[in-house]
C-alpha angles and dihedrals in degrees: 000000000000114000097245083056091050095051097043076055106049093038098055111132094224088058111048077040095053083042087047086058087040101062096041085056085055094047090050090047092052085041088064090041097062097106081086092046082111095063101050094049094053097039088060118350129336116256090027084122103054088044094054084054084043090065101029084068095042094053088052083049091051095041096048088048091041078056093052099050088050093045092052082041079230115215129220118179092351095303128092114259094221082073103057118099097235089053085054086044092052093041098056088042087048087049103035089051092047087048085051089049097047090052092045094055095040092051086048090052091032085060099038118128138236089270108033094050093065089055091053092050103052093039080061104048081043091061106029095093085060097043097043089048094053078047091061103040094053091043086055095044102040115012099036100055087058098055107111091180111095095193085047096045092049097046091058092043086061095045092050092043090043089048090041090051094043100049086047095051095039091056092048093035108036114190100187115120121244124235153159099251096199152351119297118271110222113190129191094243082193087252145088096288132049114233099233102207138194151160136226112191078236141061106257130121127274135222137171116221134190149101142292132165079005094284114118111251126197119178118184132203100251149134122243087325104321112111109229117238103162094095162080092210124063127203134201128168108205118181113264085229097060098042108048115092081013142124123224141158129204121231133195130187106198115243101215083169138341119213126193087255113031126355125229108237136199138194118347100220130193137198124223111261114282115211099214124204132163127217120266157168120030098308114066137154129207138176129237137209145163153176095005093167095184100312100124097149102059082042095064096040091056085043095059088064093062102073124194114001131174094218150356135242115193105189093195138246099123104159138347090275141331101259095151142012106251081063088068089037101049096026104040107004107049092022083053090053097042092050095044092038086218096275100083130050134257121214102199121201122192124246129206092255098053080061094075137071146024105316094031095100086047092054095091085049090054098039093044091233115130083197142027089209113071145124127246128194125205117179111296086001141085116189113202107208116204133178122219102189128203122356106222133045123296100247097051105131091233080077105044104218095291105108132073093192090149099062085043095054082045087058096039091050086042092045087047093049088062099054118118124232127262142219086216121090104260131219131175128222118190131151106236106039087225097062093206135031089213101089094216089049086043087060095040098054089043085056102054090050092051082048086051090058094249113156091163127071113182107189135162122197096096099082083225141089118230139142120219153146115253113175101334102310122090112243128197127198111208101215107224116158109021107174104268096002137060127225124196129171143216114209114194111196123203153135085282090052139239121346103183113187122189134193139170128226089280090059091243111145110233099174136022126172148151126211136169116251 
């Protein structure tokens, strides 16, 4: 190609135009991308990521003003400045380096995992409004005015003012149905009432009705008197003693607004009835799993292969962070319901992933514990839930300086330490097998179980399932997330001790073993 081709070529106004939108849609796609900002600054410099942003923006900037001045057919010295060598030579870096940023992005989101993918995509749903509003403006300020076609012009006049108009009316007129989107959850809040939770696929309060001492009973999600309304996920704390052996339903009126005086309300929705018991007595089965990550379908395919079970025990790990609420909702709170069918409890311990993000410090709110260390008590057993917090050091830069997990574990060893013993036989469930990451902590912690009389530890956070001594206690490591399989596990408690079955999502049995407890 001859050079006064290429640069007719290189210097086309539709081109560097089309590049211009290019590299703002690289720069929104980064942009979505930014949860992983921390391991590209420490895996070269910090604030690399927010420079190559940075540029990203800068070549879109370049590229939209190289357009206008082509456009214009601007002229310097009597000569248009298209023309000039150093206006080509801007034009092919400016392209060259929006081509490099679009490759980069696409191979980050090409090579994104299971987990990961989700985040991005929801960091980009989360910011689009935002993106698609600084598009049209600058489409209206700088493109429109250049286009010489009347049937052209016109046409895009009418899509920007349809699209103007619709998303207008769909956010004052929503059409989607309402709906319960799964089973309560009913988890074990270590006091004397169970948090019923639920979630609706809209925003819309919640409430649990049924009947004890054959009077009518409807309890409501709220706040010192005021029904919530803000949220997916619904809570409700109903007395043990009212909802074992019993019968309830949940209930949800959608919020479309709520106004200082009056509310505009939506759909009143209903479950079907949920008959609700509790295990008892000196033979009981639960169900155990871990470190589910987002894998719910292989869950549920190792699941299937459990059978019947009196309760559930969900040892964390349910995504790589909390960074919005439909997480809570989609990973723990309608995968607990499935799991549990509304008529059996769930005792949730946290894992070292729901620690982060967002929405990390609003999970006990949702899930209507005030603590995620408790004790819980079923017939002939008592169950000592521990958290063990994050796995690594608090200042490590994954957490951003915003945890304290030192001085908690510290409060949890100290609040342990204070637990009476107990005539029941006593097992600890806890995420991670080692408690504490502080090796004194870690000691301390080990002592005051072997004073309570535990022999059995039951964790998750390896990704394995194994059965072994440490320190004179048994520990088992639920298996959970493997790689490309899934192991859950069925744990039947009983005079004779503890029988623990468990089985991938092929229903192959990869560990069986009975130990005294």
């Amino acid at each position: 190609m001859q050079r006064g081709s290429f640069v007719k070529v290189i210097t086309n106004a539709n081109l560097l135009c089309l590049f211009s939108f290019v590299s703002a849609v690289s720069a929104f796609l980064f942009y979505s991308c930014r949860a992983n900002y921390v391991f590209i600054d420490t895996a070269v410099f910090k604030g690399l990521a927010v420079l190559l942003l940075s540029l990203m923006l800068f070549v879109a900037v370049v590229l939209l003003v190289l357009y206008e001045l082509r456009v214009h057919e601007v002229r310097r010295k009597d000569a248009l400045l298209y023309e000039k060598k150093g206006f080509a030579a801007l034009c092919v870096l400016a392209l060259l380096a929006s081509v490099g940023f679009l490759i980069g992005v696409l191979v980050n989101l090409i090579t994104a995992g299971v987990e990961t993918a989700p985040v991005i995509f929801r960091m980009a749903r989360k910011s689009f409004p935002y993106f698609a509003a600084a598009v049209v403006i600058v489409f209206l300020l700088a493109i429109y005015p250049n286009i010489r076609k009347v049937g052209v012009k016109k046409t895009l006049a009418v899509l920007v003012a349809a699209g103007v108009v619709l998303s207008s009316f769909f956010t004052l007129v929503p059409l989607s149905p309402y709906k319960i989107t799964s089973a309560p959850m009913v988890i074990d809040s270590g006091s004397d009432y169970y948090s019923v939770v639920f979630a609706t696929n809209k925003t819309g309060t919640g409430y649990v009705e049924y009947t004890y001492n054959g009077e009518p009973v409807k309890l409501y999600d709220e706040a010192d008197g005021r029904i919530k309304g803000d949220s997916t996920i619904h809570t409700v704390r109903v007395p043990k003693a009212e909802l074992d052996g019993n019968s309830y339903r949940v209930g949800s009126v959608r919020v479309l607004e709520a106004y200082s005086y009056g509310s505009r309300l939506g759909k009143e929705v209903k479950s079907e009835s949920y008959a609700f018991s509790a295990p008892s007595g000196e033979n009981q089965t639960w169900l155990s799993v871990s470190d589910w990550h987002t894998r719910l379908e292989k869950a549920y395919e190792a699941v299937s292969y459990a059978g019947d079970y009196d309760g559930v025990i969900l040892l964390g790990d349910a995504v790589p962070g909390l960074m919005f609420e439909e997480e809570i909702r989609e990973y723990i709170v309608e995968f607990g319901g499935n799991l549990c069918g509304g008529t059996v409890p769930v005792v949730y311990i946290r894992g070292n992933h729901e620690t982060r993000g967002e929405y990390a410090e609003k999970l006990p709110d949702y899930l209507g514990m005030d603590s995620f260390y408790f004790t819980a008590d079923y017939g002939d057993y008592r169950f000592i839930v521990l958290d063990s917090g994050e796995d690594k050091q608090d200042d490590h830069p994954e957490y951003g300086g915003m945890v304290n997990y030192a001085a908690y574990r510290q409060d949890m060893v100290d609040w342990l330490a204070t637990l009476p013993e107990s005539n029941k036989t006593t097992v600890a469930l806890v995420h991670s097998g080692d408690v504490c990451i502080e090796e004194n902590l870690h000691e301390s912690a080990y002592a005051s179980l072997k004073n309570l009389g535990v022999r059995q530890i039951i964790c998750g956070h390896e990704h394995t399932c194994e059965f072994f001594e440490q320190e004179g206690l048994n520990v088992f490591v639920d298996g959970g997330h493997t790689g490309d399989g899934f192991v859950a596990s069925k744990l039947t408690f009983s005079p004779d001790g503890l029988y623990i079955e468990a089985f991938d999502e092929t229903g192959e049995k990869v560990l069986e073993k009975t130990t005294e407890i």
